[in-house]
N, C-alpha and C positions, 0 to 999 in steps of 0.2 A: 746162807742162813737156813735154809731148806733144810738142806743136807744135817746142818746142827743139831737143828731140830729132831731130825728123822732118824741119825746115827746117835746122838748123846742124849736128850731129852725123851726120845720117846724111847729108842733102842736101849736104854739104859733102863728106863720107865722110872724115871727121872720125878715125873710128872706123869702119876697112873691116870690123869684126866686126860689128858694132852693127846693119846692117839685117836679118839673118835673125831674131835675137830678137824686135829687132821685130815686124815680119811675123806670126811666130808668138805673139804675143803672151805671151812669157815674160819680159817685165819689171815688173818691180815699182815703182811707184810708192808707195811711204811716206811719208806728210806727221809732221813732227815737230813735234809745241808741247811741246816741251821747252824750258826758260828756263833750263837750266842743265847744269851739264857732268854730274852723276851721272844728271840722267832722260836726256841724250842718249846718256849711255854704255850705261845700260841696256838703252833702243830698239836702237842699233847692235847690241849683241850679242842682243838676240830675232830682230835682223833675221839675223844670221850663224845662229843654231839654225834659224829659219824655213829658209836653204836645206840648212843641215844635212838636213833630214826632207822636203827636195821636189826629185822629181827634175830634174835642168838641162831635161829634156826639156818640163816641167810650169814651170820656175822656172829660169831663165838666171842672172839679176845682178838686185841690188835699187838701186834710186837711193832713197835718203834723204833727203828732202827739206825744210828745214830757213827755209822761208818767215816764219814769224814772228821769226825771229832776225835778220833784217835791219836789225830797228831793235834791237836788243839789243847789247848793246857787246862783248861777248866774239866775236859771230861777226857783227856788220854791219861791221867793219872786218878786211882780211885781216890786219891783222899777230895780230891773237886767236884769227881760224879760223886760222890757221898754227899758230898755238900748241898751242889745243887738237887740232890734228892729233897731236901727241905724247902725249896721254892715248889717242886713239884707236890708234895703233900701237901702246901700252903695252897696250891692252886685246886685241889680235888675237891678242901675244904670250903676255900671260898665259892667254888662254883656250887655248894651244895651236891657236891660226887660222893660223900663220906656214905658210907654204909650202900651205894649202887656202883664204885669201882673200885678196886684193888689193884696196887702198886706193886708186881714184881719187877725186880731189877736182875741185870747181867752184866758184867764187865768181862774182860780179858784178866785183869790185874783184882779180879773180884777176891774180898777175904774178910770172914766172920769174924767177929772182937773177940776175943782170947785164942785166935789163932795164929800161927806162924804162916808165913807166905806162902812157903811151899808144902804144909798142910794137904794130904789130899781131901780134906771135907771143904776145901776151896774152890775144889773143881764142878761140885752141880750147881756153883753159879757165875762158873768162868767161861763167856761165849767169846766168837773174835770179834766182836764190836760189842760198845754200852749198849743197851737193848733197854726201854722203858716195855712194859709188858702190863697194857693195861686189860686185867680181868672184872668181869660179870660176878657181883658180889652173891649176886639170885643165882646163877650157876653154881657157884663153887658151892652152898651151900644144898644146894640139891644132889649135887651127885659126891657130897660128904656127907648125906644119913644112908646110902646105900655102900658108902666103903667102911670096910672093916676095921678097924681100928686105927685110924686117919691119925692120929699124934705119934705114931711108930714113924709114919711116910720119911722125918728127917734121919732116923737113925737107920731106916735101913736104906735111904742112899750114903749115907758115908759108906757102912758097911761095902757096899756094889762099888762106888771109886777105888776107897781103900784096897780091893780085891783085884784092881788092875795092875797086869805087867806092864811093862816099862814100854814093849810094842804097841799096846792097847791104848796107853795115854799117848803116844804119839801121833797112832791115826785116829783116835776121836778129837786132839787136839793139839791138831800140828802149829796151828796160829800162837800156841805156847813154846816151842822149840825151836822158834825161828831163827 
């Protein structure tokens, strides 16, 4: 997941936020053997109290990472993690997280509505495992009045996939041509 991060996400600048957290080593990597929607739900919200009590300086954003569910039928296929993406936004709500955490997601088999599969504007949110990816709503909002024209940031990463050979999507993401 490291390496994901550090070859596709930041290497690509996927996510022009993402290499200082980096750097400083304020991301959380969480691994989840949860098998079901109540233990993942639980994990996600310790993981939201966890930055609750740690400062962004100490504790940026947590990636939740959800590797055993790949073969699991709720979340190795995306139209499930899609689904249960709506307990998960039920749960931000209910806990009162709306407007202090933001919900990025990743799949393997990840793909935007009006696109084709093999799309490549599918690929800046196809990781090898589901990844809940919970952000700092005060962060993201800080270091978006010092970026420049931040509503471009989706079009010019398709632009950067689109612009991969056939070599380059292989070794940024081999867990797709298995």
């Amino acid at each position: 997941m490291q390496r994901w991060l550090s070859d596709v996400v930041v290497g690509l600048n996927l996510c022009p936020f993402a290499r200082r957290p980096m750097r400083a080593g304020q991301i959380r990597f969480a691994i989840s053997e949860a098998r079901d929607d109540e233990t993942l739900m639980a994990e996600l919200l310790a993981e939201m109290r966890l930055l609750d009590h740690t400062p962004a300086r100490e504790l940026e954003t947590t990636l939740l990472i959800v590797p055993g569910q790949s073969q699991h039928p709720y979340l190795g296929d995306f139209a499930d993690f899609n689904q249960f993406l709506d307990l998960a936004e039920w749960l931000i709500e209910r806990n009162d997280y709306t407007g202090i955490y933001q919900l990025a997601t990743f799949h393997p088999q990840y793909q935007f509505a009006d696109t084709a599969s093999e799309d490549a504007e599918n690929l800046t949110n196809r990781a090898p495992y589901p990844i809940l990816h919970l952000i700092r709503e005060a962060s993201i909002e800080r270091v978006l009045s010092h970026y420049p024209d931040p509503e471009n940031i989706p079009e010019n990463n398709i632009r950067r996939v689109e612009a991969l050979g056939e070599e380059d999507r292989r070794r940024l993401f081999p867990y797709l041509f298995g």
